[in-house]
ZASE-648578 format. One record per residue: x, y, z of N, C-alpha, C in turn; residue in one letter. Coordinates in nm, 4 decimals, padded with zeros to 6 digits, always signed. Each point is the difference from the previous one (the first is absolute). Layout:
N
       n_X       n_Y       n_Z      ca_X      ca_Y      ca_Z       c_X       c_Y       c_Z  rest
         X         Y         Z         X         Y         Z         X         Y         Z     A
...
//
This chain:
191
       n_X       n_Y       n_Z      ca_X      ca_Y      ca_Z       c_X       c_Y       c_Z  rest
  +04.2196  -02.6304  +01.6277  -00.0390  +00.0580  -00.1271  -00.1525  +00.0109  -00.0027     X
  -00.0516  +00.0874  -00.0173  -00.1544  +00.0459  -00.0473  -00.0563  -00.1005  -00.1010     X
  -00.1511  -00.0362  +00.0350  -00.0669  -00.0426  -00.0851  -00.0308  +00.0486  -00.1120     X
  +00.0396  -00.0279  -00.1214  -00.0519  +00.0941  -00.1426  -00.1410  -00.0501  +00.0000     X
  -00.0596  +00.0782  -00.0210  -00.1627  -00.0187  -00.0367  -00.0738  +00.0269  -00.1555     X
  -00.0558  -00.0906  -00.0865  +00.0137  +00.0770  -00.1077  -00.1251  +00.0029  -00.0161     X
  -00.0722  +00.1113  +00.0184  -00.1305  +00.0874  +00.0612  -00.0987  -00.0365  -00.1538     X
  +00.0357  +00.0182  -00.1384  -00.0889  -00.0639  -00.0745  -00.0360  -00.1546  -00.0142     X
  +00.0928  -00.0399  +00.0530  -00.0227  -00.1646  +00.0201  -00.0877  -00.0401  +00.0541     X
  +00.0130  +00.0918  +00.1736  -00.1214  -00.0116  +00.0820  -00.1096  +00.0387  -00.0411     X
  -00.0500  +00.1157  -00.0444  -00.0980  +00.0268  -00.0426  -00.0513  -00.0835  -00.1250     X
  +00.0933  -00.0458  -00.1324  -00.0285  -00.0894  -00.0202  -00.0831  -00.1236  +00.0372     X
  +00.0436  -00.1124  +00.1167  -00.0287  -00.0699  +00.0577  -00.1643  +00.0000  +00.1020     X
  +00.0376  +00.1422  +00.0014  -00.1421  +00.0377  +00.1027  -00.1148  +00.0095  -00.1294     X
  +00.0561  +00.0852  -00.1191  -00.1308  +00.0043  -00.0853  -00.0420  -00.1960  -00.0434     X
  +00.0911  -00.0464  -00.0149  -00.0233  -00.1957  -00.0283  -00.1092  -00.0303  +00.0523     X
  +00.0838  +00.0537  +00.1820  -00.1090  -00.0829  +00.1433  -00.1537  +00.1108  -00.0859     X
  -00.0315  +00.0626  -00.0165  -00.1318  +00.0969  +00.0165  -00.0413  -00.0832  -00.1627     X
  +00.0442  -00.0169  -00.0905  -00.0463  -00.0964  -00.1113  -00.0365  -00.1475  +00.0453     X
  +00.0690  -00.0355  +00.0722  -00.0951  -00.1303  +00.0314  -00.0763  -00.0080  +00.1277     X
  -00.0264  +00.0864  +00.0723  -00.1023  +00.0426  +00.1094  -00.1044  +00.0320  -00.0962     X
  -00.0163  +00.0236  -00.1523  -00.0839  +00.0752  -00.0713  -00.0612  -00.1230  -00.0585     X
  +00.0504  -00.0975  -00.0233  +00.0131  -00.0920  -00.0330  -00.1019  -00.1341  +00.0820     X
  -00.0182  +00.0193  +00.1285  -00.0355  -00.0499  +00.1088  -00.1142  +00.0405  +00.0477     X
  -00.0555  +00.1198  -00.0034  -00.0826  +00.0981  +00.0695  -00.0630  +00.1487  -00.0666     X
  -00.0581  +00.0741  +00.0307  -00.0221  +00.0895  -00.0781  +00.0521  +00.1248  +00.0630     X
  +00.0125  +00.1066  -00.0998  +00.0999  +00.0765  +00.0566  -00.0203  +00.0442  +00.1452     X
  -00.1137  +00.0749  +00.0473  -00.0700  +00.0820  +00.0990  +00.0435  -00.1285  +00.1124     X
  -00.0050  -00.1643  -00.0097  +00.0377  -00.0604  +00.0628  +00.1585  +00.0175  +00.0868     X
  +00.0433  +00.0432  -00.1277  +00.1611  -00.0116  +00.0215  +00.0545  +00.0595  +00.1317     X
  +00.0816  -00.0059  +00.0968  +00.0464  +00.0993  +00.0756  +00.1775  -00.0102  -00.0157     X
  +00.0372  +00.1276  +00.0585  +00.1467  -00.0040  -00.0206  +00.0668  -00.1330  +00.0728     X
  -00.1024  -00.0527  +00.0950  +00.1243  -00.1034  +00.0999  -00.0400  -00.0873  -00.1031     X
  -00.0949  -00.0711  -00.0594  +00.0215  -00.1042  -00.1034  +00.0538  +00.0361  -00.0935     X
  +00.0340  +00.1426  -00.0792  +00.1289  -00.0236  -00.0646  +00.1154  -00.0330  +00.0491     X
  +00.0426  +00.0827  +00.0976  +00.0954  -00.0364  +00.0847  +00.0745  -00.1386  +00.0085     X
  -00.1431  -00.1192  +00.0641  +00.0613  -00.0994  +00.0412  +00.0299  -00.0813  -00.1281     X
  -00.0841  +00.0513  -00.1119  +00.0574  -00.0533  -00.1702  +00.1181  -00.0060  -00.0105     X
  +00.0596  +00.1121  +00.0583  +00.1210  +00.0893  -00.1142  +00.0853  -00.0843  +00.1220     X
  -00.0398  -00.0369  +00.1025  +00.0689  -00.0420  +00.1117  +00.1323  +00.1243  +00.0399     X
  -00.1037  +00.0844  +00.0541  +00.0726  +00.0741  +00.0777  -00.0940  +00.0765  +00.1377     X
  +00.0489  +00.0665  +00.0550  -00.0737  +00.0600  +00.1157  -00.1148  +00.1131  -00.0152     X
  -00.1071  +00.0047  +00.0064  -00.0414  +00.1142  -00.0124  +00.0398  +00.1467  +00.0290     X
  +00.1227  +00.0330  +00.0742  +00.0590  +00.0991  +00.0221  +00.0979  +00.0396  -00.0809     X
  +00.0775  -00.1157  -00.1075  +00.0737  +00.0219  -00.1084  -00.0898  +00.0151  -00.1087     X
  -00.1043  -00.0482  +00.0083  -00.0884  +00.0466  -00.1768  -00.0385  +00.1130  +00.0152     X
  -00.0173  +00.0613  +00.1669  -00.0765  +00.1467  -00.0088  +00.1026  +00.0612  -00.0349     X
  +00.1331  -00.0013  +00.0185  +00.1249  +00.0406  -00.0273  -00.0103  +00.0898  -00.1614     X
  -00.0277  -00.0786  -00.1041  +00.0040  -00.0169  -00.1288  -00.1758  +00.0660  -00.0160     X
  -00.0848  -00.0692  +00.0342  -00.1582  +00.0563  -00.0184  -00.0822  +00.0156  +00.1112     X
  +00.0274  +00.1072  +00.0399  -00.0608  +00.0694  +00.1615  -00.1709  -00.0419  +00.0096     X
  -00.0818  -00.0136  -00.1510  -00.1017  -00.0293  +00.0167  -00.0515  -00.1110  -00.1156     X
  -00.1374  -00.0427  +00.0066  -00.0550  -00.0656  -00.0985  +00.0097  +00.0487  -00.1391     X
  -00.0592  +00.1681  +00.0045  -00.0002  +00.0856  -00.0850  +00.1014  -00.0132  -00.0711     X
  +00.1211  +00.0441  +00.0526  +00.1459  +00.0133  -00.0452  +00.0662  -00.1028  -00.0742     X
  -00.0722  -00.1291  -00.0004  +00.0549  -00.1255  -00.0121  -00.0775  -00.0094  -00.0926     X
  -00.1194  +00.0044  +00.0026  -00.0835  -00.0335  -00.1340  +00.0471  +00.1584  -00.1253     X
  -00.0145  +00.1140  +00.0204  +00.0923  +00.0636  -00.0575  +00.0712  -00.0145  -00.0821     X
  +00.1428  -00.1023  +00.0593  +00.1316  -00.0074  +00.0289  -00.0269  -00.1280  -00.1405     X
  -00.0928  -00.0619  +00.0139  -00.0279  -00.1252  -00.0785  -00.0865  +00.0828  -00.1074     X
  -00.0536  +00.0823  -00.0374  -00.0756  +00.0720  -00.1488  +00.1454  -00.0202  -00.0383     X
  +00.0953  +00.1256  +00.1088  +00.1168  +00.0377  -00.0881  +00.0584  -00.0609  -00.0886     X
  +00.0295  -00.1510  +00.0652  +00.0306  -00.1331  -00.0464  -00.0532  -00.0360  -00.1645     X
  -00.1449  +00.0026  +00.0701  -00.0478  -00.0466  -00.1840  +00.0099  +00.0905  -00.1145     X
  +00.0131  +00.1142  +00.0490  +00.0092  +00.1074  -00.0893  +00.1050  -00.0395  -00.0484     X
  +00.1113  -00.0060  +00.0503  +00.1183  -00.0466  -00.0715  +00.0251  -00.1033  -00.0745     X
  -00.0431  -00.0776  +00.0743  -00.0308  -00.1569  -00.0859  -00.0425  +00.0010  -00.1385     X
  -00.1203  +00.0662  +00.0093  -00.0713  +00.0117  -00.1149  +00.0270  +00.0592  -00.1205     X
  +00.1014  +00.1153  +00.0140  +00.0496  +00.0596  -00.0926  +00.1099  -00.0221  -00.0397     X
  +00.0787  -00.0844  +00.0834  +00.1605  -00.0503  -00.0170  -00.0382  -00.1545  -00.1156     X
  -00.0812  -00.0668  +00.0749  -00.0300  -00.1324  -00.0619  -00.0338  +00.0438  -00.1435     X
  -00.1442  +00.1013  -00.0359  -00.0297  +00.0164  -00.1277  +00.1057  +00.0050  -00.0548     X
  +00.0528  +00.0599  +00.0044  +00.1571  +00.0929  -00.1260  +00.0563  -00.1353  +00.0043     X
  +00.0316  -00.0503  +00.1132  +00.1223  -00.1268  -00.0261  -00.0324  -00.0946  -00.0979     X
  -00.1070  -00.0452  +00.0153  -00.1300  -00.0803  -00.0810  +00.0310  +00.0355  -00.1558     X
  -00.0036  +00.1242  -00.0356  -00.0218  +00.0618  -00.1586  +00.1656  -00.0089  -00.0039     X
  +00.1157  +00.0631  +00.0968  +00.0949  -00.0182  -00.0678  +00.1058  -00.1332  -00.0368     X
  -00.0722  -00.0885  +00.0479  +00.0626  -00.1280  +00.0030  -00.0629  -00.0645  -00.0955     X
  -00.1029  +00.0054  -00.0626  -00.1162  -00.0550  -00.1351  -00.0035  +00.0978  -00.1454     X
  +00.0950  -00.0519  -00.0703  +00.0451  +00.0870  -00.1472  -00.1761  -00.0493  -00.0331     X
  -00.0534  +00.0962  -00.0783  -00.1642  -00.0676  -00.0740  +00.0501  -00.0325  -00.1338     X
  +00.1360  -00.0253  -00.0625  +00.0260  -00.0613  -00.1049  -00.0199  -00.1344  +00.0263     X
  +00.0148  -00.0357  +00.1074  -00.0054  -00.1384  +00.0473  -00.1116  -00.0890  -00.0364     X
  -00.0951  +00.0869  -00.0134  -00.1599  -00.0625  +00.0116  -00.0257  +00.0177  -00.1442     X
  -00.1218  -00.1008  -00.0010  -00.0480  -00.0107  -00.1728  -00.0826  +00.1552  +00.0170     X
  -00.0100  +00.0779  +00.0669  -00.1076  +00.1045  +00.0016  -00.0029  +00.0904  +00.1098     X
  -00.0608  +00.1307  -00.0071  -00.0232  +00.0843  +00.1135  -00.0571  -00.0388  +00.1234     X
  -00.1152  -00.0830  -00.0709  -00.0785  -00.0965  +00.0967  +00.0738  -00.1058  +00.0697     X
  +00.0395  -00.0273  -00.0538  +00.0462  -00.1160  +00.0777  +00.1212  +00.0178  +00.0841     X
  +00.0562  +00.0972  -00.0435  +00.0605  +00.1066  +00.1533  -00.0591  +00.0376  +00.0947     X
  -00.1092  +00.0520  -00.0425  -00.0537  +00.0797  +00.1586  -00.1070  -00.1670  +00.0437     X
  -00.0295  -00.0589  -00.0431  -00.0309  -00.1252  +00.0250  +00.0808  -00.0706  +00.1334     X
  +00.1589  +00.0083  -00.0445  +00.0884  -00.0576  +00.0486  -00.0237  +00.0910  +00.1341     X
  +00.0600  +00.1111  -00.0064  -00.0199  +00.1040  +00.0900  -00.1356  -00.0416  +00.1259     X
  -00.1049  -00.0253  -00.0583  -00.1169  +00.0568  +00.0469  +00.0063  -00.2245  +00.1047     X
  +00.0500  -00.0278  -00.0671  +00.0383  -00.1283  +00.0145  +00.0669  -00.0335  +00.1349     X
  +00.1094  +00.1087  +00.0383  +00.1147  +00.0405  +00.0813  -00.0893  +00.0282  +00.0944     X
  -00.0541  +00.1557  -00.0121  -00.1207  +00.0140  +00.0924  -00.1005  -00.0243  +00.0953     X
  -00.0173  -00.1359  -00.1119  -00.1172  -00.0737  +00.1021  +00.0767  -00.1243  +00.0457     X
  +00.1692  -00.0615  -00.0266  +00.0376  -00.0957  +00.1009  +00.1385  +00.0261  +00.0560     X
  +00.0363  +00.0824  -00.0865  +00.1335  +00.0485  +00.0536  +00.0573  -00.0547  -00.0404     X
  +00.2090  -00.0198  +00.0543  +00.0571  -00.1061  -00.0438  +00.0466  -00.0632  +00.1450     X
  +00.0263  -00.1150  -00.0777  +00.0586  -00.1659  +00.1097  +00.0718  +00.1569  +00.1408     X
  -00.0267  -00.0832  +00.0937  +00.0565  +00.0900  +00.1222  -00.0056  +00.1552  +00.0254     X
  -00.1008  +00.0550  -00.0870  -00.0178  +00.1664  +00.0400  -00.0964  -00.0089  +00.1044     X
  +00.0831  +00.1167  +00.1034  -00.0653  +00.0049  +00.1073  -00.1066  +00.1118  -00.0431     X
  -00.1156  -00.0086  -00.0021  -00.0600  +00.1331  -00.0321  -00.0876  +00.0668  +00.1044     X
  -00.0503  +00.1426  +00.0359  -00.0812  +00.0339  +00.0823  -00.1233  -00.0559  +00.0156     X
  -00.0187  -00.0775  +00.1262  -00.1776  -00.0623  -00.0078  -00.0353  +00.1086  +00.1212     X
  -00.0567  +00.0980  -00.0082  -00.0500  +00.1025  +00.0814  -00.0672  +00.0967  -00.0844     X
  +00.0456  +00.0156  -00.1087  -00.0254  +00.1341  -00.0734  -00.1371  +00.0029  +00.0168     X
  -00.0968  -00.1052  -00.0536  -00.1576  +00.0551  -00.0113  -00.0434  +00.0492  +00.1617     X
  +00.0606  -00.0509  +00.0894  -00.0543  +00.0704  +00.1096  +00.0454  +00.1271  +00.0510     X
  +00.0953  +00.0610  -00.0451  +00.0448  +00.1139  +00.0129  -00.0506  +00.0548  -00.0790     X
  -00.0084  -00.0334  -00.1153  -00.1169  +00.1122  -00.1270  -00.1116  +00.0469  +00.0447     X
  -00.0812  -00.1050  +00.0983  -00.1043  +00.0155  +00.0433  +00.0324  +00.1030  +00.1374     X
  +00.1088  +00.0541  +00.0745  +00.0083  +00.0236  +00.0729  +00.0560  +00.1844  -00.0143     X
  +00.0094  -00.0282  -00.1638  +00.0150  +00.1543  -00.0566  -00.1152  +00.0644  +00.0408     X
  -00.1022  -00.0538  -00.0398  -00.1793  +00.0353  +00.0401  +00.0135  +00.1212  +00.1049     X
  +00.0725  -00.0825  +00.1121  -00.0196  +00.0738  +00.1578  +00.1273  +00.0638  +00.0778     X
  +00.1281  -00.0094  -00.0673  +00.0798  +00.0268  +00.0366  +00.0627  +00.1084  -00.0717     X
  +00.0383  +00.1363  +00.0307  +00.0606  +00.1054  -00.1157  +00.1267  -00.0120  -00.0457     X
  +00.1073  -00.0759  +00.0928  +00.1260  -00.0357  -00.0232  +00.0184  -00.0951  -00.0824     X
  -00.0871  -00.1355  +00.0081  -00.0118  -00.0728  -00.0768  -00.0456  -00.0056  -00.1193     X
  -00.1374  +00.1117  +00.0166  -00.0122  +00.0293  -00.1419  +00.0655  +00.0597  -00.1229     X
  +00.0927  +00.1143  +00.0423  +00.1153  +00.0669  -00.0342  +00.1277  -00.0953  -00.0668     X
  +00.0399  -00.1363  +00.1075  +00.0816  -00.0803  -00.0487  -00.0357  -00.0461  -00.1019     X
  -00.1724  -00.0778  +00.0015  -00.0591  -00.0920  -00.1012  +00.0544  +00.0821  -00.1338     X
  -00.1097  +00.1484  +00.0260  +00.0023  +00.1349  -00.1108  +00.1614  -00.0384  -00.0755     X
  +00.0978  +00.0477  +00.0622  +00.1394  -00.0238  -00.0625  +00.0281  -00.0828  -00.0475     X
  -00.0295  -00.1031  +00.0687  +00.0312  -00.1388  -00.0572  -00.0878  -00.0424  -00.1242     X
  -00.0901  +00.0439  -00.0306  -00.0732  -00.0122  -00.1150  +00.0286  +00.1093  -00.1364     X
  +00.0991  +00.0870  +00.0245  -00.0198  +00.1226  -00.1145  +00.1683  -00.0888  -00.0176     X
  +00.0910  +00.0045  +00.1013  +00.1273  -00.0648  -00.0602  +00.0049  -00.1178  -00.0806     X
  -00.1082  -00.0944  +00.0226  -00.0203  -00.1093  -00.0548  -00.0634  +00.0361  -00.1488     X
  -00.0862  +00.0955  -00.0275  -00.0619  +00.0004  -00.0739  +00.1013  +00.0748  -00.1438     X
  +00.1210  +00.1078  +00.1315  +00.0946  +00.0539  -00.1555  +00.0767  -00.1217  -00.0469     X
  +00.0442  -00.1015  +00.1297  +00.0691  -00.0716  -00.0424  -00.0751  -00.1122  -00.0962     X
  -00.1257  -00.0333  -00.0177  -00.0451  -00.0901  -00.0869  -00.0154  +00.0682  -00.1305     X
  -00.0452  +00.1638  +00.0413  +00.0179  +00.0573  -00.1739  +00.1003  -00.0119  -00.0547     X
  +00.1321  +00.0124  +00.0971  +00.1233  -00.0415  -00.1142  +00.0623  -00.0933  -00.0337     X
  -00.0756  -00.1158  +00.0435  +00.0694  -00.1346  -00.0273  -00.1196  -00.0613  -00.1007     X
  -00.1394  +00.0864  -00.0239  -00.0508  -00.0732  -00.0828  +00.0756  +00.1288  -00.1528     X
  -00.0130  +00.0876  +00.0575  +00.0547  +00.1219  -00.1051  +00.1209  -00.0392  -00.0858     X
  +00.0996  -00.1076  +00.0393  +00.1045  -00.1040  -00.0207  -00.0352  -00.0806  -00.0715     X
  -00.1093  -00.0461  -00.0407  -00.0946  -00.1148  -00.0652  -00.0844  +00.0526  -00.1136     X
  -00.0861  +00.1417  +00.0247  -00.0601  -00.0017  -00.0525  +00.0505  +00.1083  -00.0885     X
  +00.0710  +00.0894  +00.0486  -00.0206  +00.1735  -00.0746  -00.0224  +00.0571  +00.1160     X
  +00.0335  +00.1587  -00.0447  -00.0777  +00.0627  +00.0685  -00.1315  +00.0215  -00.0291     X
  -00.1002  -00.0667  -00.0576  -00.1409  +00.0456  +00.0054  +00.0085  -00.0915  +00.1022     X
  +00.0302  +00.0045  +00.0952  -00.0505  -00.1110  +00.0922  -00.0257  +00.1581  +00.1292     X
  -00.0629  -00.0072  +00.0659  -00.0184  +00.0726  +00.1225  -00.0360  +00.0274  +00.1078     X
  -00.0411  +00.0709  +00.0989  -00.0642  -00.0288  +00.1680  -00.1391  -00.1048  +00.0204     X
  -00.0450  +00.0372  -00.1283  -00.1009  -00.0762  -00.0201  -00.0317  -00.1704  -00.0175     X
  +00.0728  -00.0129  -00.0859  +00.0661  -00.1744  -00.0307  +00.0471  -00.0439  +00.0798     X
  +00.1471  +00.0973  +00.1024  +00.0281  -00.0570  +00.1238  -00.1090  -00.0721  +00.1255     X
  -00.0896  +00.1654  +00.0069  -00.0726  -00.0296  +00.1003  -00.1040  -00.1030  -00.0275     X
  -00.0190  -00.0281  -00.1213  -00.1191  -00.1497  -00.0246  +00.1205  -00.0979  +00.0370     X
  +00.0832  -00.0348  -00.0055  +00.1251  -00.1097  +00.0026  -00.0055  -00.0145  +00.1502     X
  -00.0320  +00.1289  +00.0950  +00.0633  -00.0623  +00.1511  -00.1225  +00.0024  +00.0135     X
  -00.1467  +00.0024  -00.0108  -00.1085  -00.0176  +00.0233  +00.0040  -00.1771  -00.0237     X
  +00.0334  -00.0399  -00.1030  +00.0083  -00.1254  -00.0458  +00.0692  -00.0995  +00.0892     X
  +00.1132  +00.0701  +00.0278  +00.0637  -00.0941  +00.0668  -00.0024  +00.0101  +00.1824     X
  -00.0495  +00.1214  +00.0595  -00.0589  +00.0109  +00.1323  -00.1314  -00.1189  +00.0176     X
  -00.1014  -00.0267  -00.1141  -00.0763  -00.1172  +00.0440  +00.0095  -00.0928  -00.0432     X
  +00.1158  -00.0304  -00.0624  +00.0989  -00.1138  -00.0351  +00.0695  -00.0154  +00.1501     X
  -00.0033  +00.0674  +00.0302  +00.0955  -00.0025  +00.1941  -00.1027  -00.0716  +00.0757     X
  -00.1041  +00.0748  +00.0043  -00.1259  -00.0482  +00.0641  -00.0323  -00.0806  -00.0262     X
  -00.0496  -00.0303  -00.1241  -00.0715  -00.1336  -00.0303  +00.1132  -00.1176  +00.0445     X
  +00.1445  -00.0166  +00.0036  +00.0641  -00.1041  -00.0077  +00.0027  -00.0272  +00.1766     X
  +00.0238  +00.1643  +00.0945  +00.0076  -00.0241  +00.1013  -00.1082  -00.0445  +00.1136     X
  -00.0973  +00.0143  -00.0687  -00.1714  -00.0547  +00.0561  +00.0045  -00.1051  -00.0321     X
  +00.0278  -00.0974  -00.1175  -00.0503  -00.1065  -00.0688  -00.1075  +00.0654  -00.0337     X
  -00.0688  +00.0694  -00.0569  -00.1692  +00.0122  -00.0221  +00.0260  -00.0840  -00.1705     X
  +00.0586  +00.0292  -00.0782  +00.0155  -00.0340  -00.1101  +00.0917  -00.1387  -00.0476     X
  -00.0447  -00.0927  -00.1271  +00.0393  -00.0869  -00.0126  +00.1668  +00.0018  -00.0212     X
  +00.0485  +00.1314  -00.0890  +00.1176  -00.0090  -00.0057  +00.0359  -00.0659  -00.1354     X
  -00.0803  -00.0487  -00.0329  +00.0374  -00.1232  -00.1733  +00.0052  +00.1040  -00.1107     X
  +00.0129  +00.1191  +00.0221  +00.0491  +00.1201  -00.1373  +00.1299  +00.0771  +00.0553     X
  +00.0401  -00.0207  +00.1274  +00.1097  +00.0746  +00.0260  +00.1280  +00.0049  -00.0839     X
  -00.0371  -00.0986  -00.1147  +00.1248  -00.0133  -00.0476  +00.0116  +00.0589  -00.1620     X
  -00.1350  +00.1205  -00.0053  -00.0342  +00.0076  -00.1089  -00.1665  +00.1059  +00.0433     X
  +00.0343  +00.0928  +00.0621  -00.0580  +00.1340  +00.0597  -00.0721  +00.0508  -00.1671     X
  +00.1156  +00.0715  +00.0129  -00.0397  +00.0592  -00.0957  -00.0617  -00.0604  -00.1408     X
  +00.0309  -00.1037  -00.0408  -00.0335  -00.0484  -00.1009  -00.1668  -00.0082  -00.0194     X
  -00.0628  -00.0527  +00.1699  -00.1382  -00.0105  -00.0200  -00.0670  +00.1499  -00.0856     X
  +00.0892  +00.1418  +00.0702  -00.0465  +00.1368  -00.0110  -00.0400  -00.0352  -00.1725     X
  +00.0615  -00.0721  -00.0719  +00.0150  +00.0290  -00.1778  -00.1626  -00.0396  -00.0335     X
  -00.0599  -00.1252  +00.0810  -00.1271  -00.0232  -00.0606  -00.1120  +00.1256  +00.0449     X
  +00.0383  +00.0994  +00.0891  -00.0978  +00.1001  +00.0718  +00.0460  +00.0899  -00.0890     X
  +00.0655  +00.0330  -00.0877  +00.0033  +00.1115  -00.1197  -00.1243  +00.0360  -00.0789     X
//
C-alpha cells in the first residue's frame, strides 16, 4: 500500500522548522539545510515542498497573512462587547490579546523580518501589500460591529498601526510592557 502523504502537514512542519531557525539566528543567516535539519527531514524533501529560500520565506508571508486575518475576526467573534463595562475596555481586552495572546497560541515570530524584507523583495512585497489591505477590511468590520458604521479605513488603519508596534515592541522587548493590558486607555490622557 502507498504512503499517504499529507502535503499541508509537511509544509506545515517545514514553515515551524523556519520559525524557530528565526528564532536562533537572523534571517539572511538561515539556510534551507538548517531548516531542513529543524523540521528533521532531508534537504531534498524540503526542496520538494520549497525549491528555494525565496519560496519558503514567501510561502511563510503567505502564512501570516492568513494568520492575521483569520485570528482578528476570531478574536471579535468570540468577545460579545456587552460583556465589558465599556467600548474601551473591549478593545483594551482586544489590544490586551495582541500584545500576549492566549495560554498556548502558537503565533508567527518572523513577521517583522519579512516586513522588512517587503523593502527588497517584489513578491514579498505584494504578499505583505495583501496581507495588509485584507487585514485592514477585516478590522473595519469587526470594529464596524462595535462601533457603527462611522467607523472606517481610516480607524482601521490607525488600529493595525497600533497593534503592528504592539508586535514589535513585545517581540524586541524594547518596551516595558506594564500598559499592555490597557493600550488604549493611556491614548484617553493624550486627548
Amino acid at each position: 500500500m502507498p504512503l499517504i502523504v499529507d502535503h499541508e502537514r509537511v509544509k506545515e512542519k517545514i514553515l515551524d522548522a523556519f520559525e524557530l531557525c528565526v528564532q536562533e539566528r537572523m534571517l539572511f543567516d538561515i539556510s534551507l539545510r538548517h531548516v531542513a535539519a529543524k523540521a528533521g527531514m532531508s534537504h531534498q524533501k524540503l526542496l520538494h515542498y520549497f525549491p528555494s529560500k525565496e519560496s519558503l520565506v514567501v510561502g511563510y508571508c503567505e502564512y501570516t497573512k492568513q494568520y492575521m486575518v483569520t485570528h482578528c475576526k476570531d478574536w471579535f467573534d468570540s468577545h460579545n462587547p456587552k460583556d465589558y463595562s465599556s467600548t474601551l475596555a473591549y478593545m483594551n481586552d482586544f489590544m490586551c490579546y495582541v500584545s500576549s495572546g492566549e495560554s498556548g497560541e502558537h503565533r508567527p515570530q518572523a513577521t517583522i523580518q519579512t516586513y522588512i524584507l517587503a523593502k527588497y523583495n517584489p513578491k514579498i512585497q505584494k504578499i505583505v501589500s495583501d496581507e495588509f489591505i485584507s487585514w485592514r477590511q477585516t478590522m473595519e468590520a469587526c470594529l464596524q460591529k462595535v462601533y457603527g458604521d462611522s467607523i472606517g479605513a481610516e480607524e482601521a488603519e490607525a488600529m493595525m498601526i497600533l497593534i503592528t508596534g504592539t508586535f514589535v515592541c513585545n517581540y524586541t522587548g524594547a518596551l516595558t510592557g506594564n500598559i499592555n493590558s490597557s493600550i488604549l486607555s493611556q491614548f484617553e490622557k493624550l486627548r
